[in-house]
C-alpha positions in Angstrom: 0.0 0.0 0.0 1.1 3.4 -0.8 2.5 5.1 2.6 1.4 8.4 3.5 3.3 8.6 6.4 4.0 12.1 8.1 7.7 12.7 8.8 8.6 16.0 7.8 12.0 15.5 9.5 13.4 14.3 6.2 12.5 17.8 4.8 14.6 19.2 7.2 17.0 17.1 7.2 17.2 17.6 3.6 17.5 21.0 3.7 20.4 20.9 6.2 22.5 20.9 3.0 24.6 23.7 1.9 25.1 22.4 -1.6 20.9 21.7 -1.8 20.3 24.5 0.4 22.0 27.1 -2.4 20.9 25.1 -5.5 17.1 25.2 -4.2 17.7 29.1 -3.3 19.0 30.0 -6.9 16.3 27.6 -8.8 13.9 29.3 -6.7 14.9 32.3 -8.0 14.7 31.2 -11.7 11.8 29.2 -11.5 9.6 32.4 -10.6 10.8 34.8 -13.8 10.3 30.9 -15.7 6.5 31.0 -14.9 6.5 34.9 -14.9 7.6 33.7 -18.7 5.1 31.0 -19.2 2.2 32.7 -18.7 3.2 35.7 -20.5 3.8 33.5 -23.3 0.5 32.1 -23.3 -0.9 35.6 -23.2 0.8 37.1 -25.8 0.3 34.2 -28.3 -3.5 34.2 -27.6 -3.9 38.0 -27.9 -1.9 38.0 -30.8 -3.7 34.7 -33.2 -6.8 34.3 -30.4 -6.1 30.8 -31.8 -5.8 27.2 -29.9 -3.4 25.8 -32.4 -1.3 28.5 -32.0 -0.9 28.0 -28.5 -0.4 24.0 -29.4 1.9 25.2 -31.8 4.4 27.3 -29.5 4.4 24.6 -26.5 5.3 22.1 -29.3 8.1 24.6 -30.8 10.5 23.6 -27.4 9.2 19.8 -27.8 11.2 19.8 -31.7 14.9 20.2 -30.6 13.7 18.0 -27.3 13.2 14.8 -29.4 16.7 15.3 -30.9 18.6 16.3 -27.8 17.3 15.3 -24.8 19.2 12.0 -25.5 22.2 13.2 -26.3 22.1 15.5 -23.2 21.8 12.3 -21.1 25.1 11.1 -22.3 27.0 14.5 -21.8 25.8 14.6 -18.0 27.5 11.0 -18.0 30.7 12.2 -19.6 31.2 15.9 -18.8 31.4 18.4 -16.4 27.8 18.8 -14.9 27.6 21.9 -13.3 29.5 23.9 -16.6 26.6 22.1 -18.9 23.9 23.6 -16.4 25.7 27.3 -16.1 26.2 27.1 -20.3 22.3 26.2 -20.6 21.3 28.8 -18.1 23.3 31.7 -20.0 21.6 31.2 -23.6 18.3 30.7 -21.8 19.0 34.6 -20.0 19.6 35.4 -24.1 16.2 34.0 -25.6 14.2 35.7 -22.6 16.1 38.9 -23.2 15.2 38.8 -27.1 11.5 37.8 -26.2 11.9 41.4 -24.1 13.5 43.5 -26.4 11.5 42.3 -29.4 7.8 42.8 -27.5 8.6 45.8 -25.9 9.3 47.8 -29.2 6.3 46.3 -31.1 8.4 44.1 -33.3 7.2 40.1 -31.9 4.5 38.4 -34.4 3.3 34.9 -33.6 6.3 33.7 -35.6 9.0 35.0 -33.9 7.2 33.6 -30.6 7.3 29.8 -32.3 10.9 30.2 -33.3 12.4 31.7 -29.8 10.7 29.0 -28.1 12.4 26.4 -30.6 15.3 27.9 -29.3 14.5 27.2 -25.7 13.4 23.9 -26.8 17.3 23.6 -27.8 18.9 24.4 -24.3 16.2 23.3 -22.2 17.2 19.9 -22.4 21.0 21.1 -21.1 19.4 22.7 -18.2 17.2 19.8 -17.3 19.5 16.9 -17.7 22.3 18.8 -15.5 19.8 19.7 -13.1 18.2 16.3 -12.3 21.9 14.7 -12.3 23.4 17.3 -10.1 20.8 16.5 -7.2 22.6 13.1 -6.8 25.8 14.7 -6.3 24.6 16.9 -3.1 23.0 14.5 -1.3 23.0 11.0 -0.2 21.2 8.6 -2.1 18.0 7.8 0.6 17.9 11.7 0.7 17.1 12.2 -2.9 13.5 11.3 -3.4 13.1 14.1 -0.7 15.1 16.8 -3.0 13.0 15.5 -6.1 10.0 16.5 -3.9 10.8 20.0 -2.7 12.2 20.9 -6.1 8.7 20.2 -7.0 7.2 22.3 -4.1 9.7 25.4 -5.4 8.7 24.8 -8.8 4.9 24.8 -7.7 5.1 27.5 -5.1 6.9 29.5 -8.6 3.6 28.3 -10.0 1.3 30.3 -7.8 3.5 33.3 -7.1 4.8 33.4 -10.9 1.3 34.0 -12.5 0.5 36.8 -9.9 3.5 38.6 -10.3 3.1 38.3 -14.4 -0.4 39.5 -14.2 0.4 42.4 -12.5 3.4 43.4 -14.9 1.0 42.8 -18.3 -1.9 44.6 -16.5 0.8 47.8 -15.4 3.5 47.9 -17.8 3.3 45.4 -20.8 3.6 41.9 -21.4 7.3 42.8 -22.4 8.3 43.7 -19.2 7.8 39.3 -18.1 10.4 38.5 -20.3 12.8 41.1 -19.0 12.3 39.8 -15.3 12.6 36.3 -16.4 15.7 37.4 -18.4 17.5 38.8 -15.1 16.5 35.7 -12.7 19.0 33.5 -14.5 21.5 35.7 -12.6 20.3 34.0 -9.8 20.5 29.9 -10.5 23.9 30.9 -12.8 25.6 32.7 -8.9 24.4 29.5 -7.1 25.5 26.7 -9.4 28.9 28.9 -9.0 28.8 28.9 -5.3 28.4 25.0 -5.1 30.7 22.7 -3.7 30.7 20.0 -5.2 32.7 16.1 -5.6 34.3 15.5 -8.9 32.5 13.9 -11.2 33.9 10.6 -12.5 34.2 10.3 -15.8 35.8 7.0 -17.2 35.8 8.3 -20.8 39.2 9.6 -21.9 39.7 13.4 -22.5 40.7 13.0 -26.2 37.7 10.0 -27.1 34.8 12.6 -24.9 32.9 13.1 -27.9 33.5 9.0 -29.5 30.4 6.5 -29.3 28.4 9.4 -28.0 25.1 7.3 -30.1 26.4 4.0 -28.7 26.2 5.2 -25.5 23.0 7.2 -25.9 21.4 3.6 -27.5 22.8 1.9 -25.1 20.9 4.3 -22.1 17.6 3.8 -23.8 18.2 0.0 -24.0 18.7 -0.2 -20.4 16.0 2.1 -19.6 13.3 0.3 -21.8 14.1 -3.1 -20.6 14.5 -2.5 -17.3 11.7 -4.5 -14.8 10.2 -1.4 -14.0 10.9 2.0 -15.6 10.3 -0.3 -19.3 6.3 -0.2 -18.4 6.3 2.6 -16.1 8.1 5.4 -18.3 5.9 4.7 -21.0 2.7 4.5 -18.7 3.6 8.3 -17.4 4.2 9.2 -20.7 0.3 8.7 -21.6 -0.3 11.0 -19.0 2.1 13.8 -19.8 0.7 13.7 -23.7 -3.2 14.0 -22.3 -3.5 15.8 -19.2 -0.3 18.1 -18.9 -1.1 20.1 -21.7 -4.0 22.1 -20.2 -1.2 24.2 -18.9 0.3 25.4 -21.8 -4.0 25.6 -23.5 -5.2 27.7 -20.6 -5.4 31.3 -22.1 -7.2 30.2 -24.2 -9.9 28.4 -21.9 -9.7 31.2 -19.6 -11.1 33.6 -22.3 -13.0 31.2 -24.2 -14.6 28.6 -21.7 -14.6 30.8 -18.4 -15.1 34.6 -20.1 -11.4 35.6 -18.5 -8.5 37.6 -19.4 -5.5 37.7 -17.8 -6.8 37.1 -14.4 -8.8 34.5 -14.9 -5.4 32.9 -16.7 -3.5 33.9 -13.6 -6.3 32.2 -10.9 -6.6 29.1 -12.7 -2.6 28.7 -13.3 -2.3 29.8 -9.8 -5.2 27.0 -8.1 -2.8 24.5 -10.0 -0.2 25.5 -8.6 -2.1 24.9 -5.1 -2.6 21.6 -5.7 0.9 20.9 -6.7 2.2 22.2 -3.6 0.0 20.0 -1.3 0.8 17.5 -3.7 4.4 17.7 -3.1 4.2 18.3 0.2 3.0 14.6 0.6 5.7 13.5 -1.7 8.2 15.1 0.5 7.6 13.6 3.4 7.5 10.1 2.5 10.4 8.2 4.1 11.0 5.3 1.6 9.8 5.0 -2.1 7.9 1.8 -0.8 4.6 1.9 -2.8 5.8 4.8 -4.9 4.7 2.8 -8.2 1.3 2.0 -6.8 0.9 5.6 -6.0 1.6 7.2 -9.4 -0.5 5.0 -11.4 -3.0 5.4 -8.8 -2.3 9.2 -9.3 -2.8 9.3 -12.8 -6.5 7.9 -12.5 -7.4 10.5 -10.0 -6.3 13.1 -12.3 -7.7 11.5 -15.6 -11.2 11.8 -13.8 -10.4 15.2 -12.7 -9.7 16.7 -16.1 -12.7 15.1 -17.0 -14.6 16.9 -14.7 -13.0 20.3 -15.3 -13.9 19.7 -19.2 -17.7 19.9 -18.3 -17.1 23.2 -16.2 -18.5 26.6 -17.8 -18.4 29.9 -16.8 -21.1 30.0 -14.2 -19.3 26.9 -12.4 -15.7 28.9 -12.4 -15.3 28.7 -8.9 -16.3 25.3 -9.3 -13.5 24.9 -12.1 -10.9 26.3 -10.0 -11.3 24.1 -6.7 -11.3 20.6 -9.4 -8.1 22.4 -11.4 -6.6 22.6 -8.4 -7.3 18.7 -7.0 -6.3 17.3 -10.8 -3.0 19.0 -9.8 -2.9 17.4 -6.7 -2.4 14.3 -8.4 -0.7 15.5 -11.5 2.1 16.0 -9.6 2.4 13.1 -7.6 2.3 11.6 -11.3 5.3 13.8 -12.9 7.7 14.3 -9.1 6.7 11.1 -8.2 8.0 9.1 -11.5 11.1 11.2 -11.5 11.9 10.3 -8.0 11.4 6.3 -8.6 13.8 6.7 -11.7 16.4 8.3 -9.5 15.6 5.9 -6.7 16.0 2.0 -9.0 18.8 3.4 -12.0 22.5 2.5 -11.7 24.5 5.8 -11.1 26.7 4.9 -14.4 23.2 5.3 -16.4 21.7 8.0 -14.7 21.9 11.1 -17.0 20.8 8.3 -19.4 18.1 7.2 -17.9 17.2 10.6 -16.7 17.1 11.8 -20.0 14.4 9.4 -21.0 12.2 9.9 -18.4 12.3 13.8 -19.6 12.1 13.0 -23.4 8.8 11.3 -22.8 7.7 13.5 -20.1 8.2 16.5 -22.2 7.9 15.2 -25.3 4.0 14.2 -24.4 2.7 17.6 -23.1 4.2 19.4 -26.7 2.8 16.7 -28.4 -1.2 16.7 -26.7 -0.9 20.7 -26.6 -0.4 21.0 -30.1 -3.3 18.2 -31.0 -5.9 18.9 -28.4 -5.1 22.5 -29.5 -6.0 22.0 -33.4 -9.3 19.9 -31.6 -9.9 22.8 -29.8 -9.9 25.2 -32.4 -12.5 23.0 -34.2 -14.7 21.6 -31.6 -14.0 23.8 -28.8 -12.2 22.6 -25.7 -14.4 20.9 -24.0 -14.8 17.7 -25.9 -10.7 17.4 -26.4 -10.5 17.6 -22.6 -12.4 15.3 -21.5 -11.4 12.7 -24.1 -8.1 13.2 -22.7 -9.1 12.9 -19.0 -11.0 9.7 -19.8 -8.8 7.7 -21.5 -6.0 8.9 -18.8 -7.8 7.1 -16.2 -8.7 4.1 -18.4 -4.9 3.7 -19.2 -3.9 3.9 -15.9 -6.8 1.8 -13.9 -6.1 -0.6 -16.5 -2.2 -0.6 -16.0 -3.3 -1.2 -12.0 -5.4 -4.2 -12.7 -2.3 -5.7 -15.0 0.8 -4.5 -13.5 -0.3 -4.4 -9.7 2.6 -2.0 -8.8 4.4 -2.7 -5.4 7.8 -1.2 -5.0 11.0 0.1 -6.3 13.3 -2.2 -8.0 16.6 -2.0 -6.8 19.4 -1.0 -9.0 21.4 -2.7 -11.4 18.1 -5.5 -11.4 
């Protein structure tokens, strides 16, 4: 059975941490101009094409380079200086906000440009992630890992809430222009703390002169392991359902707030705020869970919940909003138990040798899913409406998963190296 156990001392523990503590302080720090970003995004594509497959299309512009790279970034966490691949991703990401700024704020950004600077985020965002979810390891002992997964998320999720507020407030004072600028100058931030960290040197058994030899062998060979393994083989791919139904009413929400709900840019900011409610509590029972015991059982039980949940959003209207923003906020309960807790299983059961690997996969399919549903339920939306779309997607989420519970009847982890 899946433990809910209340033991906040691992938190703490956790954050006892100089290496996390700093890490979690500078992410923090770029997380909120990253949502600032997202929802300005959203904003500005809607107001500029009020069209759902343009949204689809600019969350699947940083999906194209993801399918390419993301596992080839795997490999170079395996073989190269982690922290320098994270610093290098950070800086051209501070370059694509800063031309998203400069380009809005003199009246020069068309629905175009927006695609194509997000395909270039799509190109460095798998750099950032890879190093990022292979650096954790490297702070922390191995049983406190799960724990740093799970407060990551409850950063990334408090970003969630405070991120739409403060963008909001800077389209509704100043211009949508100003978003990118802040989210432009919070790289500072994560770029200072990866300096400041401390951190053991990374063993690499590849020779300085071959670094760049077998790099597709290896990467093959990462994918191999990961597919076949006893677990992550069925539960990636299960996940990955899940990140191509239900995941992408994040990047579609501008245009259900204004079309569904008869919103603007508050309604956009309440509704990506009450998810980011849910994901906090949602984390915060992540975080405190002492083992991964059960953690399988959990997801896929997860992902039902939040199937049904979509479902039920799907049939809200505008005289049910409040309605709509109390269910949002319970589908993201469980979404992120779903996404954190998949993450953290993978980082619990993969050999250290395979882990930027293995990590990679888990964030090609994870991210390749929600580009992938928001640019199809998107072109749906813009012929049927959203409704219908949505609650396809949350219905056949649960039916996946409840059926992958009657089949699979998930237990544990599975220990490395198995």
């Amino acid at each position: 059975m899946a433990r809910f156990d209340v033991n906040f001392s691992a938190v703490r523990d956790t954050l006892r941490n100089r290496n996390f503590r700093i890490f979690t302080a500078g992410n923090a720090v770029s997380l909120l101009g990253t949502w600032v970003q997202r929802l300005a995004v959203g904003y500005l594509t809607w107001e500029l094409t009020k069209s759902g497959a343009w949204l689809g299309a600019v969350a699947m512009a940083e999906f194209i380079p993801v399918i390419v790279l993301a596992p080839i970034t795997g490999v170079i966490a395996d073989r190269f200086d982690r922290r320098k691949i994270a610093v290098f991703g950070q800086f051209f990401a501070l370059l694509q906000a800063a031309a998203l700024a400069a380009l809005t704020i003199t009246g020069h950004i068309t629905p175009m440009l927006i695609f194509l600077l997000q395909l270039c985020a799509g190109v460095v965002q798998p750099l950032i992630q890879t190093a990022r979810l292979v650096l954790v390891p490297m702070m922390l002992p191995k049983e406190r890992v799960g724990n740093a997964v799970a407060i990551t998320s409850l950063i990334f999720n408090t970003a969630r809430i405070l991120g739409p507020a403060v963008g909001g407030l800077i389209i509704t004072s100043v211009g949508v222009g100003w978003s990118f600028a802040l989210n432009a100058c919070s790289y500072i931030g994560v770029i200072s703390a990866l300096a400041s960290l401390d951190l053991p040197a990374h063993g690499i058994a590849i020779r300085r002169g071959a670094a760049w030899a077998g790099m597709f062998n290896d990467m093959a060979a990462g994918w191999r392991y990961t597919l076949k393994h006893p677990l992550l083989g069925w539960f990636i791919p299960t996940v990955g359902i899940a990140s191509t139904l239900t995941w992408p009413i994040g990047d579609l929400m501008a245009g259900i707030a204004d079309t569904v709900f008869n919103r603007g840019a508050g309604g956009l900011a309440a509704l990506t705020a009450a998810q980011g409610v849910g994901a906090i509590l949602g984390g915060l029972i992540l975080a405190q869970r002492p083992t991964a015991d059960g953690l399988s059982r959990l997801v896929i039980g997860a992902m039902v919940m939040s199937g049904i949940c979509l479902a039920v959003f799907s049939l809200m209207d505008a005289e049910l909003y409040y309605v709509a923003i109390v269910v949002l906020a319970v589908s993201a309960f469980f979404g992120v138990m779903v996404g954190v807790g998949s993450q953290s299983l993978t980082q619990t059961v993969v050999d250290d040798a395979m882990r930027g690997r293995s990590l990679s996969v888990w964030y090609t399919i994870t991210r390749a899913g929600p580009a992938i549903g928001a640019l199809v339920l998107g072109t749906l939306a813009s012929k049927f409406g959203f409704e219908g779309p949505l609650f396809a997607a949350g219905a056949l989420t649960a039916t996946a998963a409840a059926l992958t519970l009657f089949i699979r009847n998930p237990q544990g982890p599975v220990q490395p190296g198995t």
